[in-house]
C-alpha positions as CSV (number, residue, x, y, z in Angstrom):
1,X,-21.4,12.0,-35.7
2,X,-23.5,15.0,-33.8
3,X,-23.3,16.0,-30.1
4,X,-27.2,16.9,-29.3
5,X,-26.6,20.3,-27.4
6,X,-28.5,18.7,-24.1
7,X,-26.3,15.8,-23.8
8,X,-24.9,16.2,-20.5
9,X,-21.3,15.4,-19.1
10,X,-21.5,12.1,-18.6
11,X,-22.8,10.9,-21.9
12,X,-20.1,13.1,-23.2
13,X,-17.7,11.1,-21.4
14,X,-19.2,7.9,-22.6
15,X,-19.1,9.0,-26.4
16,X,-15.2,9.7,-25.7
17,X,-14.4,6.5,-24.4
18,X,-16.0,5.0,-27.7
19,X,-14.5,6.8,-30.1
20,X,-10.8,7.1,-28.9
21,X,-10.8,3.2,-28.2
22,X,-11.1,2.2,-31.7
23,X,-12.3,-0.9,-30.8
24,X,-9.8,-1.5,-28.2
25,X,-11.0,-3.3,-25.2
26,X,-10.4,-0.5,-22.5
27,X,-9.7,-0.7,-18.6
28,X,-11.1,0.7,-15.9
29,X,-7.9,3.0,-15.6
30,X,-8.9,4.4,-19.0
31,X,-12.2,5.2,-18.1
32,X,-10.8,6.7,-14.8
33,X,-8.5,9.0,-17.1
34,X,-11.1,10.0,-19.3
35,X,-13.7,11.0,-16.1
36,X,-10.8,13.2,-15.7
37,X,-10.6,14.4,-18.7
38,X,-14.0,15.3,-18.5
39,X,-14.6,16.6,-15.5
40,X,-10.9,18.4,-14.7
41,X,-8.7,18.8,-17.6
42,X,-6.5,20.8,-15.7
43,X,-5.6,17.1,-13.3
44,X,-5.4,15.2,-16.6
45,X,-2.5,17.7,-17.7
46,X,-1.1,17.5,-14.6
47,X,-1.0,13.4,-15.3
48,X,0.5,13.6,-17.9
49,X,3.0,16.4,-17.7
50,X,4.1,14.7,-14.5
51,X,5.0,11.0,-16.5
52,X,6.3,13.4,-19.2
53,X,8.9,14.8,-16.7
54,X,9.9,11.6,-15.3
55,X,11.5,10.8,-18.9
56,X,13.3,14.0,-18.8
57,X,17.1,14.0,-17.1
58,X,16.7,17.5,-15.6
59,X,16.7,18.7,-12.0
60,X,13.4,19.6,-10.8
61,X,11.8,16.6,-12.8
62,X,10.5,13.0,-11.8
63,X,13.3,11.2,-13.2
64,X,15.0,8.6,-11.9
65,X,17.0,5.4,-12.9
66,X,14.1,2.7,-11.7
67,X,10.6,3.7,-12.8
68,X,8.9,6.2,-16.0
69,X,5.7,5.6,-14.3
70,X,2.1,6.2,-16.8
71,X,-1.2,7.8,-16.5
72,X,-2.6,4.6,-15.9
73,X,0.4,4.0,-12.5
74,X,-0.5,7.2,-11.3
75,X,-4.3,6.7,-11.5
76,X,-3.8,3.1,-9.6
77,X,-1.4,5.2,-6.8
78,X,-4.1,7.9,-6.5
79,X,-7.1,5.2,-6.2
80,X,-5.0,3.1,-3.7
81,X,-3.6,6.0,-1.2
82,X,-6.6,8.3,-1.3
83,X,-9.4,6.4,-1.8
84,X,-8.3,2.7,-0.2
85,X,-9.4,1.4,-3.7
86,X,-7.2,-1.0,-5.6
87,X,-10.1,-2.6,-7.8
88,X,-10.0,0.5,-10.0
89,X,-14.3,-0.8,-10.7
90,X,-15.5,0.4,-8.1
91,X,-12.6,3.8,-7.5
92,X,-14.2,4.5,-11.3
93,X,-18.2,4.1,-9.6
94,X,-16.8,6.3,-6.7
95,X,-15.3,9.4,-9.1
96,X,-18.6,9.3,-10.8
97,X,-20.3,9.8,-7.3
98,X,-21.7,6.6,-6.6
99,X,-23.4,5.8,-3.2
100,X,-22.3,2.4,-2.0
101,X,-25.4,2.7,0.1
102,X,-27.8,2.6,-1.9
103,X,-26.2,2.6,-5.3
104,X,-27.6,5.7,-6.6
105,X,-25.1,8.3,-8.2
106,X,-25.1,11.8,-7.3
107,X,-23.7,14.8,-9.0
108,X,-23.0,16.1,-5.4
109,X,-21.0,13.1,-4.5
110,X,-19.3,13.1,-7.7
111,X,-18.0,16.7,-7.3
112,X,-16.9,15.7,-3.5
113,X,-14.8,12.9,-4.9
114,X,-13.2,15.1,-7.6
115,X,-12.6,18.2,-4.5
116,X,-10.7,14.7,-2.7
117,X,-9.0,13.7,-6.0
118,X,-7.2,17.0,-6.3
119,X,-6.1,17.1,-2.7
120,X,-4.8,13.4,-3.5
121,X,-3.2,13.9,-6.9
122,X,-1.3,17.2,-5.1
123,X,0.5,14.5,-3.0
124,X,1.2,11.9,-5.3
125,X,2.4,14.0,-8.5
126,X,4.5,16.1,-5.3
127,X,8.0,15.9,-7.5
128,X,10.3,15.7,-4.2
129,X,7.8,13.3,-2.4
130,X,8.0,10.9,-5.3
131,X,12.0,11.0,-5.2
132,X,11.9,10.3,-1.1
133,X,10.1,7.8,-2.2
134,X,12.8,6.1,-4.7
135,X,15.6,6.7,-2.2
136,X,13.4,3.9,-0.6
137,X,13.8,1.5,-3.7
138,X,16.8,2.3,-3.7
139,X,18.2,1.5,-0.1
140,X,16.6,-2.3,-0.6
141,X,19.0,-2.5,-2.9
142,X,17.5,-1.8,-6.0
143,X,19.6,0.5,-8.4
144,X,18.3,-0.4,-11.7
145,X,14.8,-0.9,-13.7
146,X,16.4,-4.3,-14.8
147,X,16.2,-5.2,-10.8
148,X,12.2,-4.2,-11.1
149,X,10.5,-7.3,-11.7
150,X,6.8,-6.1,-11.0
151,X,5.7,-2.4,-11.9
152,X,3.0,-3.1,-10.1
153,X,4.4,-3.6,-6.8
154,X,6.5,-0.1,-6.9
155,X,2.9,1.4,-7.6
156,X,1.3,0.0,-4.6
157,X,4.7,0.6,-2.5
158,X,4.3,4.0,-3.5
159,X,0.4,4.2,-2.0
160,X,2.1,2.6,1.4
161,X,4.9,5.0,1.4
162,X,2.0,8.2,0.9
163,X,-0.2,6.9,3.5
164,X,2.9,6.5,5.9
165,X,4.0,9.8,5.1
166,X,0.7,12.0,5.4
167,X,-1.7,9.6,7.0
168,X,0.9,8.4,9.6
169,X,3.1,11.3,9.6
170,X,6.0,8.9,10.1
171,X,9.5,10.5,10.2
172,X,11.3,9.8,6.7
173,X,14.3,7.7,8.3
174,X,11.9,4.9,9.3
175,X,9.6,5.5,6.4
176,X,12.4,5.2,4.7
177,X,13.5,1.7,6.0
178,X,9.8,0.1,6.4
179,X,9.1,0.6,2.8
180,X,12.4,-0.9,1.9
181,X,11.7,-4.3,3.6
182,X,7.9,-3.7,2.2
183,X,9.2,-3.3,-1.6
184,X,11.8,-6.1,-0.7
185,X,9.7,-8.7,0.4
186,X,7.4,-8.1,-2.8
187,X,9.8,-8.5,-4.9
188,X,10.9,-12.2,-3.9
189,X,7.5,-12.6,-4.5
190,X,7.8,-11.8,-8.2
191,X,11.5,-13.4,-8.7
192,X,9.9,-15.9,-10.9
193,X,8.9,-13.0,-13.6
194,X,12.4,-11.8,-13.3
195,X,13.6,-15.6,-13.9
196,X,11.2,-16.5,-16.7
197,X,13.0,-17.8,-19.8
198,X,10.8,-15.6,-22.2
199,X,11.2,-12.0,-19.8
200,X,14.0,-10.5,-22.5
201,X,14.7,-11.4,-25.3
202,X,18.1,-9.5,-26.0
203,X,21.3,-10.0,-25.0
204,X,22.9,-8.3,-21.6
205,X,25.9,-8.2,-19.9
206,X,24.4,-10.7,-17.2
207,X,22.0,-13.4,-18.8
208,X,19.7,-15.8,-16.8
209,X,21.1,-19.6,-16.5
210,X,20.2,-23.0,-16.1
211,X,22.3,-24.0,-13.8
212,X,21.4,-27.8,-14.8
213,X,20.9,-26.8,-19.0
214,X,17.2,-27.7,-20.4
215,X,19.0,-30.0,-23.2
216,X,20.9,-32.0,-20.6
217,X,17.9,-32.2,-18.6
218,X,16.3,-34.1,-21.1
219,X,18.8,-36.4,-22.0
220,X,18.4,-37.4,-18.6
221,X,14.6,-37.8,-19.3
222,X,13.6,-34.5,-17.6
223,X,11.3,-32.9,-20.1
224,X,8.3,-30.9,-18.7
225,X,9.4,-27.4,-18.4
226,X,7.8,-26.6,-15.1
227,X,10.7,-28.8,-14.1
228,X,13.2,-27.3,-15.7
229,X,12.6,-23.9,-15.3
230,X,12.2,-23.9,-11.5
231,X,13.4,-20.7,-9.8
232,X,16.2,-22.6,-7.7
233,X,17.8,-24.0,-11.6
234,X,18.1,-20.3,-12.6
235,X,21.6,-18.1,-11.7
236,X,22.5,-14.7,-13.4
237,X,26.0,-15.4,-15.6
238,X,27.9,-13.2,-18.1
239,X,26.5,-14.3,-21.5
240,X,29.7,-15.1,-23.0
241,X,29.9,-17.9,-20.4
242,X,26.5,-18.7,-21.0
243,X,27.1,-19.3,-24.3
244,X,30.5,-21.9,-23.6
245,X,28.0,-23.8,-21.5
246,X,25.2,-24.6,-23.5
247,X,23.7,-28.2,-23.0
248,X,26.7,-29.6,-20.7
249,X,26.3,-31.4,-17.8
250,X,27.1,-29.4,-14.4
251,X,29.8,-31.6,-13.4
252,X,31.3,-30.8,-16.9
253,X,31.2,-27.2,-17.2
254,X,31.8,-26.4,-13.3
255,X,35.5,-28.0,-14.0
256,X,36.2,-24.9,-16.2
257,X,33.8,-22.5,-14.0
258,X,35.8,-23.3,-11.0
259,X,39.3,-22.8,-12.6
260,X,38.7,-19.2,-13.0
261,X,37.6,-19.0,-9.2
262,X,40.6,-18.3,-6.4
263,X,40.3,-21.8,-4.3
264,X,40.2,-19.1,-1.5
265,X,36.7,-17.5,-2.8
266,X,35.4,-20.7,-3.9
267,X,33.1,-20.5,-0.3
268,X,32.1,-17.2,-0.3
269,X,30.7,-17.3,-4.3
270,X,29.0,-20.5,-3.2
271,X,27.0,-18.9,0.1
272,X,26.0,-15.6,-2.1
273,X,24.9,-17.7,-5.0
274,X,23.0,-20.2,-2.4
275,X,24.8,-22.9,-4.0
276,X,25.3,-26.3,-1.9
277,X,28.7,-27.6,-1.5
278,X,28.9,-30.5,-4.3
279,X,26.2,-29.4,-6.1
280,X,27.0,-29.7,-9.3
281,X,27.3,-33.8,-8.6
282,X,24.1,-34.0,-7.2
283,X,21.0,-35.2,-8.4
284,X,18.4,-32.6,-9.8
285,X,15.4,-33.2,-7.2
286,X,18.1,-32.9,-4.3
287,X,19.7,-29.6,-5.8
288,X,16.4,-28.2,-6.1
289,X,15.5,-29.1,-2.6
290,X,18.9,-27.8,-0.9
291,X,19.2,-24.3,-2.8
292,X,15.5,-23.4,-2.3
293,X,16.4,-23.7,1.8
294,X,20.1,-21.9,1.0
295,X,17.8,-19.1,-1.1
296,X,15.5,-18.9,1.5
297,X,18.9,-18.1,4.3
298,X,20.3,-15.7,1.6
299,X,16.7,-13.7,1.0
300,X,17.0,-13.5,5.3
301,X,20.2,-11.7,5.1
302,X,19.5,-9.2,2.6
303,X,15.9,-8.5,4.6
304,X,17.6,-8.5,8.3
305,X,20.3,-6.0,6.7
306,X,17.6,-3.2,5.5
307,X,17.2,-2.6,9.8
């Protein structure tokens, strides 16, 4: 293939994109990175030697125990905190120096957008800004990338954390504890991914549960598994346990459950599991019903506690 001399930057760009997808369907974000590419090599490097670093446990790196975040995060945290933009559409229109106006694009605009991107991409690839910004994750209570159920909702938790910090100039001790509840609340919202029967596929030292097994379900004639895998029938066991359980009815396997639990504790492992007293006798439409309310009190305490 032959590059006429007078093709200019932009068909360049578009010739790239063709030729490295091989015949991959690509995203915006890739189209994003390649404008990049393009246009300022020297931010692409900085990309990707900043996503390099967070896999390397050195000081002075972006490592951390939660997140190795990609090119295509950081071009989503960028588009979000600098440019208000999370359909990466019409943040790849902008970098190319569109005019919402009137539509036309502009090799003036373009370079103004690039000029903002740097000043942008200085703040988000900051190295000690992004590990205030984990501290965060981490005071909610989140101290392992197991915990992480959507990537997606650190990335945008990062863009609210950047736009409190150098939009707002908040002070980092509230920052601190406004993203926390922000991040927490999110991730309730994704509990079902973390629950989700198909999310790993190897075995752990804590496995997810059906606190009312599928197999026994349908013996009991319950067979659609929208009904069995409701969020309130899952619990986090050790595996091994897990494994003794297997298609048993609650009112079986609890016998041996609650033999290994001190009568004394028997309360408190109840409240911070949101079980209801009895459940395991109940019937499955009114154990559903009372642990969604008891999730909902235990979800309360762990927000009220991140004031």
């Amino acid at each position: 293939m032959e590059i006429n001399g007078n093709a200019d930057e932009e068909s360049i760009a578009d010739i790239f994109v063709r030729v490295n997808s091989g015949g991959k369907a690509l995203g915006e974000d890739d189209f994003i990175l390649t404008l990049i590419s393009v246009y300022w090599q020297e931010g692409r490097q900085k990309i990707e030697d900043f996503c390099r670093s967070a896999k390397i446990p050195k000081q002075g790196t972006a490592y951390n125990f939660l997140f190795e975040p990609s090119p295509t995060h950081i071009v989503r945290m960028a588009m979000s905190y600098g440019f208000q933009r999370a359909r990466l559409h019409y943040a790849y229109m902008l970098l190319r120096g569109r005019d919402f106006d009137n539509g036309v694009y502009s090799d003036a605009l373009r370079v103004q957008q690039f000029d903002k991107l740097k000043t942008v991409l200085d703040k988000v690839l900051n190295v000690q800004v992004w590990k205030n910004f984990i501290k965060c994750i981490e005071a909610a209570g989140f101290v392992s990338k197991t915990l992480i159920s959507s990537e997606n909702a650190l990335v945008y938790s990062y863009a609210m954390y950047l736009i409190g910090k150098f939009d707002y100039g908040m002070e980092e001790s509230a920052l601190r504890k406004l993203i926390a509840k922000w991040f927490f609340m999110c991730s309730t919202l994704h509990t079902r991914e973390l629950f989700s029967p198909t999310a790993d596929g190897s075995k752990s030292a804590l496995e997810r549960h059906h606190l009312f097994p599928k197999t026994y379900l349908a013996r009991i004639g319950i067979t659609d598994d929208r009904d069995r895998n409701q969020t309130a029938n899952f619990a986090f066991i050790e595996w091994s346990d897990n494994i003794e359980i297997l298609d048993t009815s609650p009112a079986e396997y609890m016998k041996d459950q609650l033999a290994k639990i001190p009568a004394d504790e028997k309360d408190g492992v109840y409240a911070v599991h949101a079980l209801p007293d009895g459940w395991e006798q109940m019937k499955y439409a009114d154990f559903l019903s009372q642990r969604r309310g008891l999730m909902a009190k235990v979800i309360k305490r762990g927000y009220e506690r991140l004031k």
